[in-house]
C-alpha positions as CSV (number, residue, x, y, z in Angstrom):
1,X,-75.0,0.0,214.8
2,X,-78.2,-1.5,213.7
3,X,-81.3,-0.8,214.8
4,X,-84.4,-2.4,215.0
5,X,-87.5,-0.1,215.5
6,X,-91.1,-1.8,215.4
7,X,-94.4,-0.8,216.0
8,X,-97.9,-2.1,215.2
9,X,-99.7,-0.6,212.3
10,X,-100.9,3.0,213.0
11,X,-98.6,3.4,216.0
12,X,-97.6,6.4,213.8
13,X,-93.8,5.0,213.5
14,X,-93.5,6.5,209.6
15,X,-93.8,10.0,210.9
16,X,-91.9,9.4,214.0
17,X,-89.2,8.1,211.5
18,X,-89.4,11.2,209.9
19,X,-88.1,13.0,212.5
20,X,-85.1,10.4,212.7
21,X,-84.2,11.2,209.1
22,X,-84.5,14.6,209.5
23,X,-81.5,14.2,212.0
24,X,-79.4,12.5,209.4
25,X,-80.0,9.1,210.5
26,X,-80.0,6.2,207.3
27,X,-83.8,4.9,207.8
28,X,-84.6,1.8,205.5
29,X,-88.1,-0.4,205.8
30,X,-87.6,-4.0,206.3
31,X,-91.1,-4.4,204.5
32,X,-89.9,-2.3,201.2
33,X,-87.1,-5.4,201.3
34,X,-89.4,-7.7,201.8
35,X,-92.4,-6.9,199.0
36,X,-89.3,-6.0,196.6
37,X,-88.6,-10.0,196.8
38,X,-92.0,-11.1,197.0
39,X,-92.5,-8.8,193.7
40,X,-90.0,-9.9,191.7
41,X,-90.8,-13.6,192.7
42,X,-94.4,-13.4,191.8
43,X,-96.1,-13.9,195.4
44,X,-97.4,-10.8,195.7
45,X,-98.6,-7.3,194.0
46,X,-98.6,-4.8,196.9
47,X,-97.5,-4.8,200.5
48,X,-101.1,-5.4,201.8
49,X,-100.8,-9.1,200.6
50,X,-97.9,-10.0,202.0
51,X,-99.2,-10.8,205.1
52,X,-101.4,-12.9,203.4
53,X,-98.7,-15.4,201.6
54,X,-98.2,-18.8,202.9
55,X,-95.9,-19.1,205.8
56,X,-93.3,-20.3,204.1
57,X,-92.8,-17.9,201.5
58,X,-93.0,-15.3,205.0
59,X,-90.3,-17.0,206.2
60,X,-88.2,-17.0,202.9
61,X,-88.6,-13.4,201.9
62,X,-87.6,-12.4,205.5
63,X,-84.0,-14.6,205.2
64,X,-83.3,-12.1,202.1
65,X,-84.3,-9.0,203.8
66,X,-82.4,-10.5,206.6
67,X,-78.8,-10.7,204.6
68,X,-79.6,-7.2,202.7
69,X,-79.2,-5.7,206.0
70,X,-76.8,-7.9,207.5
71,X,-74.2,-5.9,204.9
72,X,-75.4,-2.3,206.1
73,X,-73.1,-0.7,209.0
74,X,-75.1,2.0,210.3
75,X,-79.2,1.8,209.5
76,X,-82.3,2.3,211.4
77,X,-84.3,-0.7,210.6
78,X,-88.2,-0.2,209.9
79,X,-90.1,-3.2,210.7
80,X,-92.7,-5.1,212.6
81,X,-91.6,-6.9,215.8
82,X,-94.5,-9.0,215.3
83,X,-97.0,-10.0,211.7
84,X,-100.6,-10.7,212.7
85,X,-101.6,-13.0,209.6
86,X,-104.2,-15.4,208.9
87,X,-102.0,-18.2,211.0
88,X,-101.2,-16.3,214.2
89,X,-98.7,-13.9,214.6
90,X,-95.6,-14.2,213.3
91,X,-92.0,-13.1,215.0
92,X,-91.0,-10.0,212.1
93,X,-87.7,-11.1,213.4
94,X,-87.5,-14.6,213.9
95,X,-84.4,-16.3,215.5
96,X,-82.2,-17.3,212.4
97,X,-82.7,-13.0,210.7
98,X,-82.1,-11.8,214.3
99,X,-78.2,-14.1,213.6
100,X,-77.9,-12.6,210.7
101,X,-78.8,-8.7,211.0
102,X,-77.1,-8.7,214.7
103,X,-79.2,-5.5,216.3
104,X,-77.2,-3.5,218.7
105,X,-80.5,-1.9,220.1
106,X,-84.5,-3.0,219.6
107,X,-87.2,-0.2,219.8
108,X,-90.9,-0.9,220.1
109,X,-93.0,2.0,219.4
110,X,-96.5,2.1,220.9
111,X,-99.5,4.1,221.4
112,X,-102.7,4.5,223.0
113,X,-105.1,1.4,221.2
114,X,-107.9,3.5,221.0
115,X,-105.8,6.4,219.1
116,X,-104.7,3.5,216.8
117,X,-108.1,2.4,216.3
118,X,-108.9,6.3,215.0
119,X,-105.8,7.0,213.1
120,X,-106.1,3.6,211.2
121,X,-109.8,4.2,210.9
122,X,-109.7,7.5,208.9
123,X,-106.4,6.3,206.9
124,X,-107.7,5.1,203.4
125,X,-104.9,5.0,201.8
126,X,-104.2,1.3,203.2
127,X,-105.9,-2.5,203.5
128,X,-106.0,-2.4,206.9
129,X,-107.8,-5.2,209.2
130,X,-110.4,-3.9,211.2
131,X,-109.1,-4.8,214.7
132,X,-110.9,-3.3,218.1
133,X,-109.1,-1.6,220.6
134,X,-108.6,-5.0,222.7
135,X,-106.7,-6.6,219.6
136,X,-104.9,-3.3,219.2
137,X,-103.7,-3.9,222.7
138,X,-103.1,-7.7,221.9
139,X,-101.1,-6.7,219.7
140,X,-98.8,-4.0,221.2
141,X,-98.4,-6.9,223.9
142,X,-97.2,-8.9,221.3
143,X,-94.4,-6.3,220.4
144,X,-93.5,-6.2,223.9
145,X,-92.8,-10.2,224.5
146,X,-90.6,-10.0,220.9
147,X,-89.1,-7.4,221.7
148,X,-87.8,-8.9,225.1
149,X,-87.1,-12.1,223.5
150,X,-85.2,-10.4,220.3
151,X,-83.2,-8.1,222.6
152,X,-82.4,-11.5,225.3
153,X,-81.2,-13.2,221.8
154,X,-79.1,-10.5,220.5
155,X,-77.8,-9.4,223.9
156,X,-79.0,-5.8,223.0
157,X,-81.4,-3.6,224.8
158,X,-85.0,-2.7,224.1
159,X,-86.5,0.4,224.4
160,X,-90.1,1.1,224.6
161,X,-91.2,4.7,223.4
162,X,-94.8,5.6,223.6
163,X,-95.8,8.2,220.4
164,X,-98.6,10.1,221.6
165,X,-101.0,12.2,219.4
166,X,-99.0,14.9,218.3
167,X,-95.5,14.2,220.2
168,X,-94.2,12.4,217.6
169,X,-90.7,14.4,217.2
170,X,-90.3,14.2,221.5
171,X,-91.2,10.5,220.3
172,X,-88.1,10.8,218.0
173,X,-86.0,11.9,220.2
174,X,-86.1,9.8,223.0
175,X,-85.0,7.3,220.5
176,X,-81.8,9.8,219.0
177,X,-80.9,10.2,222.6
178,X,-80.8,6.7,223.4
179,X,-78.9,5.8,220.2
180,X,-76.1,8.1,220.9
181,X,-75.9,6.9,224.3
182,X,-75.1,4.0,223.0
């Protein structure tokens, strides 16, 4: 099965993905696809810029991340349910990748938006946008209402997990109990 977990920037989904490989799951990140393509076509140096490209290249990059996965049996998708760029925000998984990659399950991972505002805050190891706490919560929002739409698409179901400052592994496996249910 294919699974499609999301989560706004600093929702602390690398860490609580961690815990999923730990377990033996196959964990591969959408974006690493993506900037691989972008690379290798010239649109881009580093992942930061990326959500900076034209819309259309967006939109391209995301049809070949779409059929690189499409091929895998069993993976843990990493992604973004939904790109703020300059534009708006962008579906990560808009209606012709959700066809091809065929999710059997949708995750969106969330936090409180003023933990997110600290944790992205005192990482400097990325370009991150300066958002407050009410775009934080924009945002999260905006996760929600993709996620419902991607998993009313794909006739799969969404689960919400919230990953709370230090609970990332009960985080985890809410999300390992839910996939073996499946």
């Amino acid at each position: 099965m294919r699974v499609v977990i999301g989560g706004i920037p600093g929702v602390g989904k690398t860490t609580v993905l961690g815990y999923l490989i730990a377990q033996g799951l196959q964990v591969e990140n959408f974006g690493d696809v993506m900037l691989r393509e972008a690379v290798k076509r010239g649109y881009v140096n580093n992942r930061d810029q990326m959500r900076k490209m034209p819309l259309d290249k967006q939109l391209e990059i995301q049809r070949v991340a779409g059929e690189y996965f499409s091929l895998k049996e069993s993976v843990v998708i990493d992604t973004h349910l939904s790109v703020k760029t300059r534009s708006g925000y962008l579906p990560g998984l808009p209606f012709n990748i959700l066809n091809i990659i065929k999710p059997g399950m949708i995750v969106s991972l969330e936090a409180d938006p003023h933990e997110i505002f600290l944790r992205r805050e005192n990482d400097r190891t990325r370009e991150r946008d300066t958002d407050s706490e009410e775009d934080i919560r924009d945002h999260m929002l905006m996760n929600r209402m993709y996620g419902a739409a991607y998993s009313a698409i794909s006739g799969c179901s969404l689960l919400i997990v919230k990953n709370e400052t230090g609970k990332a592994e009960e985080a985890a496996k809410k999300i390992m109990e839910s996939i073996k249910a499946k």
